[in-house]
N, C-alpha and C positions, 0 to 999 in steps of 0.2 A: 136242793134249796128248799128251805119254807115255806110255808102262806106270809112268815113276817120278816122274812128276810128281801130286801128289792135289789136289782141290777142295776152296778150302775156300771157307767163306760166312761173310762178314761182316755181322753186323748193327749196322745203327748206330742211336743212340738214337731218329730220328726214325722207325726199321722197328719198333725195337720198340715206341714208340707206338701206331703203328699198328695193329699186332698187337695191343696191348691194349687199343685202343680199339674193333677188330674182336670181340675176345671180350667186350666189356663192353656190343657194341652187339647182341650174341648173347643175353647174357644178361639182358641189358633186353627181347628179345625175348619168348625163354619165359617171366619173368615176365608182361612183359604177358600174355603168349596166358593163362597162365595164372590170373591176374585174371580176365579176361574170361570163361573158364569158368568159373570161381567166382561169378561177378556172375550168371552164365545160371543157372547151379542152384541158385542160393538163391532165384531169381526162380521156377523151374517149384516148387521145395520150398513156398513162400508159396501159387502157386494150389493146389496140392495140399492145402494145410492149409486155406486156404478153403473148397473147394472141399467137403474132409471137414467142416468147422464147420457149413455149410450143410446135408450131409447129416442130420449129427446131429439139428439142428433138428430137419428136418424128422420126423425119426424119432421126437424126443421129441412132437412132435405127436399123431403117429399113435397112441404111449401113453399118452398124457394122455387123445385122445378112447376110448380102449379101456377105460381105466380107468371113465369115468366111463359109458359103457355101462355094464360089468358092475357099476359101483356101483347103478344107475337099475333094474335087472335083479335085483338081491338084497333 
């Protein structure tokens, strides 16, 4: 090629397809990935909310029998 000859690039429909079926298969990517994050942290936010409902329990326990000492007590 020359100094006065330039490049050019042609794209034909079935590149640009491609290309948009490349960015669409990009962006079915990061969705997904980011599904899959979302699916993971509402999964650890559920044990955690478990995890605290059981504590409570257990805690209203401990003041239930506290109470009723100092009730037994007065």
């Amino acid at each position: 090629m020359s100094q006065n000859e330039t490049a050019t690039t042609t794209t034909t429909p079935a590149t640009e397809t491609a290309e948009k079926k490349e960015h669409g298969t990009l962006v079915d990517l990061i969705f997904d990935l980011g599904t899959e994050w979302a699916t993971y942290g509402l999964g650890l936010a559920k044990s955690a909310l478990e995890q605290g409902a059981r504590t409570l329990e257990r805690l209203a326990g401990s003041i239930d029998t506290l109470k009723k000492q100092l009730a037994s007590k007065a």
